[in-house]
C-alpha positions as CSV (number, residue, x, y, z in Angstrom):
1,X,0.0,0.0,0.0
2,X,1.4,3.5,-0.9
3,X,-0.3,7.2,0.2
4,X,0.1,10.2,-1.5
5,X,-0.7,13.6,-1.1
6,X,-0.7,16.3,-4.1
7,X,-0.6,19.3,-2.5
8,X,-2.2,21.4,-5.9
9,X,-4.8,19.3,-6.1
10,X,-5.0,19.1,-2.3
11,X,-5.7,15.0,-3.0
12,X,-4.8,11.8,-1.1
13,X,-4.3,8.7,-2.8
14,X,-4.4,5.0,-1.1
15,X,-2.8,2.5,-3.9
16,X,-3.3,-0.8,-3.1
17,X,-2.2,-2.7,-5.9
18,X,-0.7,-1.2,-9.0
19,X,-2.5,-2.0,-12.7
20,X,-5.0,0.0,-14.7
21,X,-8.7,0.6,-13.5
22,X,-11.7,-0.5,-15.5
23,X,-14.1,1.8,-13.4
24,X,-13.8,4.8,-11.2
25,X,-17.2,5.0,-8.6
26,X,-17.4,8.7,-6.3
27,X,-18.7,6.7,-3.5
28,X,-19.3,9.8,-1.4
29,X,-18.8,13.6,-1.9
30,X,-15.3,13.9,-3.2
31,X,-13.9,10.0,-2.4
32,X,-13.3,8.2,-5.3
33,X,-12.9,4.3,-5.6
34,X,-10.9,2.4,-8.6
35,X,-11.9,-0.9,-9.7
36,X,-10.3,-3.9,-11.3
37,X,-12.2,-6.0,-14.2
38,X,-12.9,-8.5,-11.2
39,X,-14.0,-5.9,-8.9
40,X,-10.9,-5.2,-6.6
41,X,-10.2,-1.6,-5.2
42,X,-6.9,-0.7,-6.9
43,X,-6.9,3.0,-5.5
44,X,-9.0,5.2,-3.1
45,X,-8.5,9.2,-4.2
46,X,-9.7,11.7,-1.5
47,X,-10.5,15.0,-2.7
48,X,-9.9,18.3,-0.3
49,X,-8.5,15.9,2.2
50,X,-7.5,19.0,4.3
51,X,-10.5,20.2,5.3
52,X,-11.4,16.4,6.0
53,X,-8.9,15.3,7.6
54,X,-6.7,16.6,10.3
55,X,-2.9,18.6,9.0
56,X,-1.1,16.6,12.1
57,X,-3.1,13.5,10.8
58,X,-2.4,13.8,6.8
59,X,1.3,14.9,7.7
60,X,1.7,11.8,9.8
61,X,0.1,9.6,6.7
62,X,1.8,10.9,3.7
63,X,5.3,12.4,4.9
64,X,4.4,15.2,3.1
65,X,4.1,19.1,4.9
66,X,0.4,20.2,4.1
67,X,-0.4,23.8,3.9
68,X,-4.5,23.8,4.7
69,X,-6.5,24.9,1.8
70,X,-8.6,27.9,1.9
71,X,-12.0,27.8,1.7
């Protein structure tokens, strides 16, 4: 498993296995699920994960320094 943050986009992404998606669902506002052919979760993208998720938290996660994103 590998997390990312892109700080432009102000996006996390949780790979879980790495290959092409067949299908991309939004789940819920802003949280995006890849799909397999057979149905596995590839990748989970999380869209303005700073306002959902605490800096401490995200920094923690990712390694990365996140500047919060204004609203």
């Amino acid at each position: 498993m590998k997390i990312t943050y892109d700080k432009k986009a102000d996006a996390a992404n949780i790979v879980f296995q790495e290959g092409k998606y067949h299908v991309s669902e939004e789940i819920g506002e802003g949280v995006i699920v890849d799909y397999t052919k057979n149905g596995k979760i590839i990748s989970i993208e999380i869209l303005d994960v700073s306002k959902r998720m605490p800096k401490k938290s995200l920094e923690r996660v990712t390694g990365a320094a996140v500047v919060t994103a204004k609203s």
